[in-house]
N, C-alpha and C positions, 0 to 999 in steps of 0.2 A: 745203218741209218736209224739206230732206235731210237734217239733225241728226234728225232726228225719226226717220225711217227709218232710221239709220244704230243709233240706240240701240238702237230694240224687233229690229234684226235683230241685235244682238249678244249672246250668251250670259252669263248671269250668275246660279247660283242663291245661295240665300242663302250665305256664306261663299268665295263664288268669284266675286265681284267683280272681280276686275280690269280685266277688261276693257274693263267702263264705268267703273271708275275712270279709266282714262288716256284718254276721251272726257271726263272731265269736268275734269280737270285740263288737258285744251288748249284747253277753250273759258273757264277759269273764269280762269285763269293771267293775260290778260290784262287781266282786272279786277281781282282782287285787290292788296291790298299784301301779304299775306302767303298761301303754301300750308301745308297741315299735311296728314299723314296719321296719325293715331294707331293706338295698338296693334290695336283690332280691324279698323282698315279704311277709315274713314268717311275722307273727305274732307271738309278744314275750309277754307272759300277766307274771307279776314277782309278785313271793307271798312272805312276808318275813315270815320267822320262825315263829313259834309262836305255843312252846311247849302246851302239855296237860296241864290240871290246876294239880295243886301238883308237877309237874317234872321242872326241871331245865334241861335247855342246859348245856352239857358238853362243853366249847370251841367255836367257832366259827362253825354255820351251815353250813355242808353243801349243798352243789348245785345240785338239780335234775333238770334234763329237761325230758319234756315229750312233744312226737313230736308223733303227728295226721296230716299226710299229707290231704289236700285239696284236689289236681285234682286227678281226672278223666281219665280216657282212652279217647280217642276222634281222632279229625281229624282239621284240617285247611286248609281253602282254596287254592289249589293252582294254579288252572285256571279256568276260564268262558268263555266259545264256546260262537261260535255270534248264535246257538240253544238256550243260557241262561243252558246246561250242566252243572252242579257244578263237579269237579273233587278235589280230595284229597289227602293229604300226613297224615298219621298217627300217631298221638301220643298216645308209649303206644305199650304195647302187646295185640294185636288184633289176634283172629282169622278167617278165611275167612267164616268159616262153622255157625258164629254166626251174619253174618252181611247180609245175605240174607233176601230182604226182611221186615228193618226193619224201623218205623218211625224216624225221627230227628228231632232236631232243627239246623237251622244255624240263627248263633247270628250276625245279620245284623246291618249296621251301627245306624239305630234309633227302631229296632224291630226285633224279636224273630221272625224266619219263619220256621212253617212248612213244611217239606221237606219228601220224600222217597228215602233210600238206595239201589239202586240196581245193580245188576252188567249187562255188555254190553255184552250179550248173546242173543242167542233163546230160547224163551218159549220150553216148552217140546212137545209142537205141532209141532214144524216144525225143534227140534233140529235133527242133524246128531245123528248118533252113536259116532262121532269122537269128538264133541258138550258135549255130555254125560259125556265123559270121562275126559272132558278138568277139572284142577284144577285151581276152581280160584284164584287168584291174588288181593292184594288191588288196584294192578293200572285198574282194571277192574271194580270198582265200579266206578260209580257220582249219585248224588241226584239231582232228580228231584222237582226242585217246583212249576211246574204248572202255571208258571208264564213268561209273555212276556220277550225276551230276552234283551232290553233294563230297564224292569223293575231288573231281577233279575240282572243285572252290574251296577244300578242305588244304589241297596239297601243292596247287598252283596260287600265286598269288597275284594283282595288278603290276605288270611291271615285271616279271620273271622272264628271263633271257630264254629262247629259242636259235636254238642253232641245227644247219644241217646234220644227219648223223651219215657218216660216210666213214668207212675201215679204209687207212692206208695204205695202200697195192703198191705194190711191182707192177709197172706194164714193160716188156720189153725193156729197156735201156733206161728205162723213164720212171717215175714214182707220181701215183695222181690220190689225190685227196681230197675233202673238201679244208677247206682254208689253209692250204699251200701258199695262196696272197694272205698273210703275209710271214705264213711259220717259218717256210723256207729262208727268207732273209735275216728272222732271229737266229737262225742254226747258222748260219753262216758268219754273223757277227759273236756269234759265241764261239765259232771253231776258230776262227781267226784272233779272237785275244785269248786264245788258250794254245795258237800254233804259233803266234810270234816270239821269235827269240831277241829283238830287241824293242824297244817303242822308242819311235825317233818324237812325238810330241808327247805332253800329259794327254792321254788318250782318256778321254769319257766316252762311255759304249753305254747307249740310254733306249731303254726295253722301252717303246713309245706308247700311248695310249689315246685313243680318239681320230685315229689319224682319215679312217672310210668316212667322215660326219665335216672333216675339215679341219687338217693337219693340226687338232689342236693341242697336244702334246709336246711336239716337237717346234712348237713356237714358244710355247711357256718353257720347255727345259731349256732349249736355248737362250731364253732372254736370260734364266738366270745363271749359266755355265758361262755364256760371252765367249766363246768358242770364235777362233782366229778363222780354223776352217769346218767343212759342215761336207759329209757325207752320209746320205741317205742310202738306205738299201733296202731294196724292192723286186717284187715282180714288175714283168713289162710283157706286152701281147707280143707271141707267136702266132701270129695269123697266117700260118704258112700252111694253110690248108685248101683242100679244095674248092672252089668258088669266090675264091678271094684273088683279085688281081696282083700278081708281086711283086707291082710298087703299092701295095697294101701293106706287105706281112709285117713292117714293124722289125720282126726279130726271127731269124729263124733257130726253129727245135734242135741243140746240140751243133748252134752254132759257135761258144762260145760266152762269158761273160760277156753282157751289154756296158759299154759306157755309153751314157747319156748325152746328147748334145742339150735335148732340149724337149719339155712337154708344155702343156697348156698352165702348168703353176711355177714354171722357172726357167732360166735359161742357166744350163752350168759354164762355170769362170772357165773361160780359156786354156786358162794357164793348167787348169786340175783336168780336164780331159788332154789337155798334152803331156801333163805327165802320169795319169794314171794308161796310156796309150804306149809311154816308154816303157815304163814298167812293166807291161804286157808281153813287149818285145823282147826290151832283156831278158824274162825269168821265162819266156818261151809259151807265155798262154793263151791260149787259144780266147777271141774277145772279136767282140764286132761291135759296131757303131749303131747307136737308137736316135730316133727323133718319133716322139709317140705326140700324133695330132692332137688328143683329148685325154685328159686324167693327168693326175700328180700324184707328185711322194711328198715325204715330209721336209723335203730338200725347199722346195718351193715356204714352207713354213720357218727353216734356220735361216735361209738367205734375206728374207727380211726384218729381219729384229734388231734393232737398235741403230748405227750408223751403216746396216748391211753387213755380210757374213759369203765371203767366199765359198761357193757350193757347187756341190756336183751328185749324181744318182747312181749309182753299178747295180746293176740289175740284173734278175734271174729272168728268164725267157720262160713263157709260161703258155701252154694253149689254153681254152676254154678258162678264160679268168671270168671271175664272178660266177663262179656256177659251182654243183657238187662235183664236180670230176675234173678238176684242174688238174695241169700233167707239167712235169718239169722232166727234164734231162737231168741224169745224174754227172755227166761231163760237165756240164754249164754250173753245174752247182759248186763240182770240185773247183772250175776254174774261179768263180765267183770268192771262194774260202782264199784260195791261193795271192789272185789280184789284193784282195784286201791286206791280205797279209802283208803283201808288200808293201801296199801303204802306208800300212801302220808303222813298218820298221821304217820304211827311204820317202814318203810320202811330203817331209817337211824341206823337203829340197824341192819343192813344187818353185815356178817364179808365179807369184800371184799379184805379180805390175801390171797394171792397165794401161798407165803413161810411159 
């Protein structure tokens, strides 16, 4: 899984991309007929058709897009004290309870610097009772980097990305990182247009961008691809841990690729969860059903653009999302590669009637 590792340890918050953009451009380059980068960011890698041997296209192909957002959760710069303080505005659903505490990087104008998150409190030696009880705030954190104050306004600039810094593990069965949401579904949209042997639609496979700030990537590549159908791919909560009731968990760890019924930004077409559910069966993969109360992909972004876009989400099951130590199953992940795969090849035999 060195692609893998190579992604979630690269920096990227929402509008600062690049970096995974040109991971996904040398792994997509080679499948593609055509590259595109449009004005906001997104990477468009365009596959044409090109049935199974023995089958003939009915008509003209159609258009799938498959949208793997890029960034990250994170922060950017938004002031530097004459102490050399880093302070920050966040992008992204941050919790306050997971940022205690934690190493960073801030991606400085010619080098990556080592930093720590902390917030502007008293240690527990000397806190009050009133101390104690305080909830913190993101405006309460800044990063320290140990560095003289004219060096860090020298080498940090207004606006310079901050991301957690975390090394890629093995844990048991599993592989945890930080920004696992959402490397993990780039690797999988890139293993899958590099493991299909046929494309039953012209497949656009589009590296998204802005998607943690509000799917906005994956609604502008969409408007301009006009994609028949619209699959998203994401992480989704494994809350299948302790002190969570288990009509909570969402998804359980190493249960299988998720197909999506439905979250807070979209509901998927019918007809694409009944047949990415066939397809599950046929090719024998292991896959379970999601309905996630709160949060969206970028599915929710393709399915409304234009006169509406038949859409659906397959998801990586993921514990502790939004934090540095997200953890996926590597079974969930293979099954995830595989389902897609299928799609990609038999997926245009979907019925996408409503009447």
């Amino acid at each position: 899984m060195e692609l893998l590792k190579e992604l979630c340890e690269c920096s990227g918050v929402p509008g600062r991309e690049q970096r995974l953009r040109e991971i996904a451009r040398r792994e997509l380059e080679p499948v593609a007929d055509e590259l595109t980068v449009d004005a906001l960011g997104n990477l468009i890698a365009r596959k044409a058709a090109s049935p199974a041997k023995g089958k003939k296209a009915k008509g003209p192909a159609k258009k799938l897009m498959i949208a793997a957002h890029m960034d990250e959760i994170g922060f950017v710069v938004s002031h530097i004290d004459d102490k050399g303080w880093i302070r920050l505005v966040p992008l992204g659903g941050h919790n306050t309870r997971n940022m205690v505490a934690q190493r960073v990087t801030v991606c400085g104008t010619k080098r990556d610097l080592p930093g720590l998150l902390y917030p502007g409190v008293r240690p527990p030696h000397i806190a009050t009772p009133a101390d104690l009880k305080k909830d913190l705030q993101i405006a309460d954190f800044f990063v320290d980097l140990c560095l003289p104050a004219a060096t860090v306004k020298k080498e940090v600039e207004i606006g310079s990305m901050v991301v957690m810094n975390r090394q890629f593990t093995e844990i048991g069965d599993g592989v945890s990182c930080k920004a696992i949401d959402n490397r993990v579904s780039m690797y999988v949209m890139i293993k899958a247009m590099q493991a299909a042997s046929s494309f039953g639609f012209e497949t656009y496979a589009v590296a998204t961008v802005q998607e943690e700030v509000g799917l906005r990537g994956a609604t502008t590549s969409a408007f301009d691809i006009s994609p028949d159908v619209g699959v998203a791919l994401d992480t989704t909560l494994a809350v299948d841990i302790p002190g969570v009731p288990d009509h909570e968990k969402v998804t359980d760890l190493g249960g299988g690729a998720a197909i999506k019924i439905q979250d807070s930004s979209f509901i998927s077409h019918p007809g694409l969860v009944a047949c990415f559910k066939d397809l599950a069966k046929k090719r024998k993969i292991k896959h379970q059903m999601e309905i996630l109360p709160r949060g969206g992909t970028d599915a929710g972004g393709i399915q409304r653009i234009r006169g509406g876009v038949p859409a659906i989400t397959l998801s990586i099951p993921s514990r502790y999302v939004h934090t540095s130590i997200e953890l996926v199953h590597r079974k969930d992940v293979e099954a995830a590669v595989k389902l897609m795969t299928a799609f990609i090849e038999e997926g245009d035999k979907a019925d996408l009637q409503l009447v």
